[in-house]
ROSE-4610 file (N, C-alpha, C; in Angstrom, 1 decimal, always signed):
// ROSE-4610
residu = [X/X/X/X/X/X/X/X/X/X/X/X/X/X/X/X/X/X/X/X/X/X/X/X/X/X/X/X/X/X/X/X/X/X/X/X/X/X/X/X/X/X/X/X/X/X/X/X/X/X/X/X/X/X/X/X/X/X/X/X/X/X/X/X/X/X/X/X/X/X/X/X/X/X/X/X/X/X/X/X/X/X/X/X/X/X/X/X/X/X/X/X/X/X/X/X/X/X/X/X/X/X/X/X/X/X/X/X/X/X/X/X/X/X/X/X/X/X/X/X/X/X/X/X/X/X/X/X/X/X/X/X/X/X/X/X/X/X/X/X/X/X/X/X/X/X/X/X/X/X/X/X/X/X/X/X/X/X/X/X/X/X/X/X/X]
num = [1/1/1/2/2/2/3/3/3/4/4/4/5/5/5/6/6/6/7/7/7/8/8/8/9/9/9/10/10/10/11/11/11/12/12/12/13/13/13/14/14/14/15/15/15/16/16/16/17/17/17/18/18/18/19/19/19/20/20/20/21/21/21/22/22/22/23/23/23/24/24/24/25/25/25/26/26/26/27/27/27/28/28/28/29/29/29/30/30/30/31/31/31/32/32/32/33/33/33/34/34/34/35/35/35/36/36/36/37/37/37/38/38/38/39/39/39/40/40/40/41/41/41/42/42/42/43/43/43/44/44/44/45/45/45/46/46/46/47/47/47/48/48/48/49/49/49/50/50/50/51/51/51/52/52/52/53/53/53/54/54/54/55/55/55]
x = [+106.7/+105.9/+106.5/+107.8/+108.2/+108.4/+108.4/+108.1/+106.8/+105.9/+104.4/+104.4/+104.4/+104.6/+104.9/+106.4/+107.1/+107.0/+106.1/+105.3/+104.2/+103.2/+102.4/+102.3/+103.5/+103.8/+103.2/+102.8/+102.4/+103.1/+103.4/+104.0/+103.5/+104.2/+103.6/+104.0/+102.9/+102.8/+102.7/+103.0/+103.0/+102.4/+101.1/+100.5/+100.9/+101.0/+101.4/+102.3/+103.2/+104.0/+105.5/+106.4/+107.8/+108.2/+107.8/+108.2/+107.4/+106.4/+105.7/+106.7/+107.6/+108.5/+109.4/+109.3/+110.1/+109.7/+110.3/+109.6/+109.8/+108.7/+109.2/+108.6/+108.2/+107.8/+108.8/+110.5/+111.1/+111.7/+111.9/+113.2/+114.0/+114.5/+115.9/+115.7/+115.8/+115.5/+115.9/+116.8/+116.6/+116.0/+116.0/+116.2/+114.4/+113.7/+112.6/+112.5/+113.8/+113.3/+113.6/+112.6/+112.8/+114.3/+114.5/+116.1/+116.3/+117.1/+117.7/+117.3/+117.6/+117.7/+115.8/+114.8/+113.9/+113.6/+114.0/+113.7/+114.5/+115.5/+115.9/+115.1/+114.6/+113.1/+112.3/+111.9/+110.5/+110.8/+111.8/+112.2/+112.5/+113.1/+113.3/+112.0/+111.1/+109.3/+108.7/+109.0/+107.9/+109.2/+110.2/+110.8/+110.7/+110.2/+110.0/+108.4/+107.7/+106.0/+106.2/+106.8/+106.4/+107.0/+108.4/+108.8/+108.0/+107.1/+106.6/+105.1/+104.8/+103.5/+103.6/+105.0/+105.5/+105.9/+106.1/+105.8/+105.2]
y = [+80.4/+81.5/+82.3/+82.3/+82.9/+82.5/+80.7/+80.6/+80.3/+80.5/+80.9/+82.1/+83.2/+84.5/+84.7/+83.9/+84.0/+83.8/+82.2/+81.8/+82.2/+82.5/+83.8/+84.9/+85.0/+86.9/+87.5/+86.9/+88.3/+89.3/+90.0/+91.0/+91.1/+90.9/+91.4/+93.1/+93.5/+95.3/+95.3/+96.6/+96.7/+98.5/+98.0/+99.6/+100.8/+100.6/+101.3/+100.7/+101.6/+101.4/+101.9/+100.9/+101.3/+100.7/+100.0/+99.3/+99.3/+100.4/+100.6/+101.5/+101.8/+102.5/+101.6/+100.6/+99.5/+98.8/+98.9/+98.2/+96.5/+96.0/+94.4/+93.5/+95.0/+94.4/+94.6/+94.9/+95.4/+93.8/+94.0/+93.0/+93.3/+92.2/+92.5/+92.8/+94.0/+94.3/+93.1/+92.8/+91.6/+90.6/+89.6/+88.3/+88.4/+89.1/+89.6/+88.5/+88.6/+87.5/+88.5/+88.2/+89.1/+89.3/+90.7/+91.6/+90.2/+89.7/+89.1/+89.6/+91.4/+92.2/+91.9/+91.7/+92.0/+90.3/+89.0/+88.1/+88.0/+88.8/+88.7/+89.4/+90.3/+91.2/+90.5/+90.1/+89.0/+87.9/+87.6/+86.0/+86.5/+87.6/+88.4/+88.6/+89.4/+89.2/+88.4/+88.0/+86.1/+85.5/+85.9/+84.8/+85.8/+87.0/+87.8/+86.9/+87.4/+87.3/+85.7/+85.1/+83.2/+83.6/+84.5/+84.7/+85.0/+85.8/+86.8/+85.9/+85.1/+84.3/+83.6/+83.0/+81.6/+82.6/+83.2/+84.2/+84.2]
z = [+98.6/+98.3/+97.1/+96.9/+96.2/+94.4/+94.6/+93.0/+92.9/+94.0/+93.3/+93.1/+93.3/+93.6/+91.6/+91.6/+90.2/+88.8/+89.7/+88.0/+88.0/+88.5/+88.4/+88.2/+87.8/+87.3/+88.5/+89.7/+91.0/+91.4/+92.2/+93.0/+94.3/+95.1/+96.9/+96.8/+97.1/+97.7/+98.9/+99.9/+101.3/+101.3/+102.0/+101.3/+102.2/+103.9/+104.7/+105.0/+106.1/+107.9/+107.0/+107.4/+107.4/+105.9/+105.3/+104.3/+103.0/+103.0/+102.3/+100.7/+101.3/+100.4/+99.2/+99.5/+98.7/+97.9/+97.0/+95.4/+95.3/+95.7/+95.8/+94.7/+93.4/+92.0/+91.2/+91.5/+90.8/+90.1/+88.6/+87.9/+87.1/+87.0/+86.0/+84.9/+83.7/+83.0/+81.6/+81.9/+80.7/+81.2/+81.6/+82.1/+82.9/+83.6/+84.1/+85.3/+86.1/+87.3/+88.2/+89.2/+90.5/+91.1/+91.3/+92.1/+93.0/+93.1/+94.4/+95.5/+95.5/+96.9/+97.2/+96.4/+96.4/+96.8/+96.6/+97.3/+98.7/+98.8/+100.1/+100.9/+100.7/+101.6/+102.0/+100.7/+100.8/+102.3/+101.6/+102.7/+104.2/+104.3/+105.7/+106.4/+105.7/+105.7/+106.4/+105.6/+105.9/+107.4/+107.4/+108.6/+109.8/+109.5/+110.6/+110.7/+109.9/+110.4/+111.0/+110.8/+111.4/+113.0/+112.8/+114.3/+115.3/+114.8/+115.6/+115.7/+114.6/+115.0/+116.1/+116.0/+117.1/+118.6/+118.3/+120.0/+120.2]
């Protein structure tokens, strides 16, 4: 999801709840590839939502 996400120039937003506060369009100002900390969210994200699907 994430190097579609990438080579698409997209951004995932989170409009409400608890995580609505976090900038997960943020990059590196030279280089313009997504924060690490900001694919580490993402991936946290997504391996929560499959957890909780598979429950």
């Amino acid at each position: 999801m994430l190097a579609v996400l990438h080579h698409d120039r997209l951004a995932l937003r989170i409009h409400d709840g608890a995580f609505s506060a976090m900038d997960l369009t943020a990059r590196h100002p030279r280089t313009g590839e997504l924060l690490s900390t900001v694919k580490f969210m993402v991936q946290t994200l997504a391996a929560a939502g499959e957890l909780q699907r598979d429950l």
